[in-house]
C-alpha positions as CSV (number, residue, x, y, z in Angstrom):
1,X,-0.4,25.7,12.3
2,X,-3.2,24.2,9.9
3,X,-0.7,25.7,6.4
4,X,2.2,23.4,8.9
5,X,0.1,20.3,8.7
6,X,-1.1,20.7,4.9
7,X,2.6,21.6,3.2
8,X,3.8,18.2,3.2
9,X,1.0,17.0,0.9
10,X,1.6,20.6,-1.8
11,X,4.9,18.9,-2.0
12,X,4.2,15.1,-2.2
13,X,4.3,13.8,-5.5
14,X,3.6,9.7,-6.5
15,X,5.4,7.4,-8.9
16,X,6.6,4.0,-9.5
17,X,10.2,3.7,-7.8
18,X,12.9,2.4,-9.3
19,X,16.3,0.3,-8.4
20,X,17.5,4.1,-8.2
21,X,15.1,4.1,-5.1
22,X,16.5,0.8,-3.4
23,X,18.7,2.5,-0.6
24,X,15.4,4.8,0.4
25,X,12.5,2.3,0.1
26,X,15.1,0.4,2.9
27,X,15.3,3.0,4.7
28,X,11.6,3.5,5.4
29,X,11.1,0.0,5.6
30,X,13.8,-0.3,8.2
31,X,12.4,2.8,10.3
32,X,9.2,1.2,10.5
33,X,9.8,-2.4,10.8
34,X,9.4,-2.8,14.7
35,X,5.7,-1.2,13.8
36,X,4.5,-4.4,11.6
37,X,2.9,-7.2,14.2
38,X,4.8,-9.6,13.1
39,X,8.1,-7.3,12.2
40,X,8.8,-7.0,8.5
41,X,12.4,-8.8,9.1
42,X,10.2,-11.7,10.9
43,X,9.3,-12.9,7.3
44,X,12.8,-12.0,5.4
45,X,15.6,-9.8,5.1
46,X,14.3,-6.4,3.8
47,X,17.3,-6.1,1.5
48,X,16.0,-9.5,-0.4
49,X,12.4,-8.2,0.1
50,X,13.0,-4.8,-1.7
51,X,15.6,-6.6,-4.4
52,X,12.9,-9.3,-4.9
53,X,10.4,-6.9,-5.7
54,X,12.3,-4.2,-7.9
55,X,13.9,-7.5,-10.3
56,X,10.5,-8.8,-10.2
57,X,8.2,-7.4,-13.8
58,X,4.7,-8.6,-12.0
59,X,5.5,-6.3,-9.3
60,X,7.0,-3.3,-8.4
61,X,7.1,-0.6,-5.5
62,X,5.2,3.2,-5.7
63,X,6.9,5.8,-3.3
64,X,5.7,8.8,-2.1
65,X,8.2,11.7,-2.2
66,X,8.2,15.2,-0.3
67,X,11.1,17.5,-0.8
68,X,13.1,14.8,-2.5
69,X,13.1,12.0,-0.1
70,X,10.9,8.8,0.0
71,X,8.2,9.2,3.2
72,X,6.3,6.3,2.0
73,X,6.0,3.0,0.0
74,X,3.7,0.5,-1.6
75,X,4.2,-2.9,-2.9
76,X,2.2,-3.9,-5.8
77,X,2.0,-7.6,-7.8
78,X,0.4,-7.9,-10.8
79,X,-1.5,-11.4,-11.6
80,X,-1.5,-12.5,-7.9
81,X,-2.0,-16.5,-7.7
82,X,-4.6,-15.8,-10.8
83,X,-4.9,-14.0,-13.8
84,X,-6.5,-10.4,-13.3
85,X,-5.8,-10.1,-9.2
86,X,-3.8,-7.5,-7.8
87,X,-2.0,-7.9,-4.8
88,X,-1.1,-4.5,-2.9
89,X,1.5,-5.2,0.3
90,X,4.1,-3.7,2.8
91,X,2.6,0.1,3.3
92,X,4.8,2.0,5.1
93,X,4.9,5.4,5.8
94,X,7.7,7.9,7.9
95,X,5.8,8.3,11.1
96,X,6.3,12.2,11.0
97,X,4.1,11.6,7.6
98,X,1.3,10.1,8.8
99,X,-2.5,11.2,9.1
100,X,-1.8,13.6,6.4
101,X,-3.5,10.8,3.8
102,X,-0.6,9.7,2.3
103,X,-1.2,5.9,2.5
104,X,-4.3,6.4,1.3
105,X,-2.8,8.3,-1.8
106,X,-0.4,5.3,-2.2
107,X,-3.4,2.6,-1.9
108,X,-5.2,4.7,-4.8
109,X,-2.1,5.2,-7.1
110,X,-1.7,1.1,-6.7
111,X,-5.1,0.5,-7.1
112,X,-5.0,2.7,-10.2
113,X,-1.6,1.0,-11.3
114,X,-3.7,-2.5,-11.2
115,X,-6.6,-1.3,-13.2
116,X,-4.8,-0.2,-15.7
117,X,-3.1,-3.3,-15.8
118,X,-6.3,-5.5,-16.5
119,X,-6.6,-6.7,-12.9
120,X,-10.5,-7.0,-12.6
121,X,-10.2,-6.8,-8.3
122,X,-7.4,-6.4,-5.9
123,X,-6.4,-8.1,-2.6
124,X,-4.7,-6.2,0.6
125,X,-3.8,-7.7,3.5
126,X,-2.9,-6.3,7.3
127,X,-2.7,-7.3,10.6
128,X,-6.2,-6.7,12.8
129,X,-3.8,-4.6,15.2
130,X,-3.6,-2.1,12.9
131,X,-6.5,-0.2,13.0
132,X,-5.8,2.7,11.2
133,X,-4.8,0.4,8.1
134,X,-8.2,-1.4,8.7
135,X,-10.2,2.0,8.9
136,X,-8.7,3.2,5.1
137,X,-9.4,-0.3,3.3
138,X,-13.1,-0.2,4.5
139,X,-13.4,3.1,3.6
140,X,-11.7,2.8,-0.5
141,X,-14.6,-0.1,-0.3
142,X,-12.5,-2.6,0.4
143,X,-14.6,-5.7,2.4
144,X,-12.8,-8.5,4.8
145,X,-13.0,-12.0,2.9
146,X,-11.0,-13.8,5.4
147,X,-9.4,-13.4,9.0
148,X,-6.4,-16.2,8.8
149,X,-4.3,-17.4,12.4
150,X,-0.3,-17.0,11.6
151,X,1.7,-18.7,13.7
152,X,-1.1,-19.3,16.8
153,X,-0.7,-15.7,17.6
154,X,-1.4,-13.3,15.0
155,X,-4.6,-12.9,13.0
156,X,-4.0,-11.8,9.5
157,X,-6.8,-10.2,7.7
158,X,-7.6,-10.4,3.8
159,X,-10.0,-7.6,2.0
160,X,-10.8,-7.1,-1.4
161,X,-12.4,-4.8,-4.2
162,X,-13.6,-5.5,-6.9
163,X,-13.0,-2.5,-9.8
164,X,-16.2,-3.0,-11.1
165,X,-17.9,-2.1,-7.5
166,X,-18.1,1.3,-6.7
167,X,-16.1,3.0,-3.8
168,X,-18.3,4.7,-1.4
169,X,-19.1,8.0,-2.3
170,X,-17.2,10.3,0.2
171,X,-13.8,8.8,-1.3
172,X,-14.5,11.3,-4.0
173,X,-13.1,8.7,-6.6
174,X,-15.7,6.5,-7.0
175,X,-16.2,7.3,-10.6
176,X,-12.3,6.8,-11.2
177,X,-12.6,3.4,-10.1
178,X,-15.7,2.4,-12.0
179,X,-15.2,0.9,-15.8
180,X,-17.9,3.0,-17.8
C-alpha cells in the first residue's frame, strides 16, 4: 500500500512547460476549476489565461509530469509590479495527485526559477478557504502581508518570502534558499 502511495512521486519529474504543453496545462486547469473559491473561469477564459501566460517572456508555467502526463501546474511572473518580485499563481494539482507533496515540489521549483532570475522575494496568493494551500506557504516560510476583500465575499490572502530569509528548518532546503 505505502510503495502504492510513494510511486507517483519515483516517476514525477519538474520542468518549465512549453506551448507544446498548452492542451494539458488546460486540461488540469479545467478539472480543477470548480475547486478555486472564486472559479478560475470567474476571472477569464482559461484558454486566454494559459495563452497569456506561455506568449508572455516575464512569465511562464512549470508542470509536474508522472508517466507522461501533466498532474500539476504553476504559474510564475518574473518582475511583478517591481523590479526583483516574483509572483507565483494558479497551483493546481489532479486530485488523484494530491498529499503526495507535489505542490509543494512545484512552489520550490518556482521559487528556485525566481532566484535564479534575480528576484530578491516572491509573492503568492490564495484564497483563506484553502487551507491546505495556506498550511504549505507557512511552512516554505512564507508570512501573510495582507488579507484583501474581493468582491464583498471572498477574502484573498497575500504572503511573501523573502530569499534572503531562511526557510524553517524541517523544509530541508533552507540552505538552498539562502544566498551565501
Amino acid at each position: 500500500m505505502v510503495s502504492e502511495l510513494l510511486e507517483p512521486l519515483e516517476r514525477l519529474t519538474i520542468s518549465e512547460a512549453t506551448w507544446n504543453d498548452f492542451d494539458a496545462i488546460l486540461g488540469v486547469l479545467s478539472s480543477v476549476d470548480h475547486e478555486f473559491v472564486p472559479p478560475l473561469t470567474e476571472g477569464e477564459n482559461l484558454r486566454v489565461k494559459v495563452s497569456r501566460i506561455l506568449n508572455d517572456r516575464r512569465r511562464g508555467w512549470i508542470k509536474a509530469v508522472d508517466g507522461g502526463s501533466i498532474v500539476g501546474v504553476v504559474a510564475v511572473i518574473y518582475h511583478y509590479r517591481r523590479p526583483q518580485l516574483g509572483l507565483i499563481e494558479t497551483l493546481a494539482v489532479l486530485p488523484e495527485f494530491r498529499r503526495l507533496g507535489i505542490g509543494k515540489k512545484l512552489v520550490q521549483y518556482a521559487m528556485s526559477k525566481l532566484f535564479q532570475n534575480g528576484m530578491e522575494a516572491t509573492l503568492i496568493t490564495t484564497w483563506e478557504t484553502n487551507v491546505a494551500a495556506l498550511t504549505m506557504y507557512q511552512e516554505l516560510g512564507f508570512k501573510m502581508i495582507l488579507r484583501k476583500k474581493v468582491d464583498g465575499a471572498y477574502f484573498k490572502l497575500f504572503f511573501t518570502r523573502s530569499f534572503e530569509e531562511r526557510a524553517p528548518l524541517r523544509n530541508g532546503f533552507s540552505r538552498f534558499w539562502s544566498r551565501r
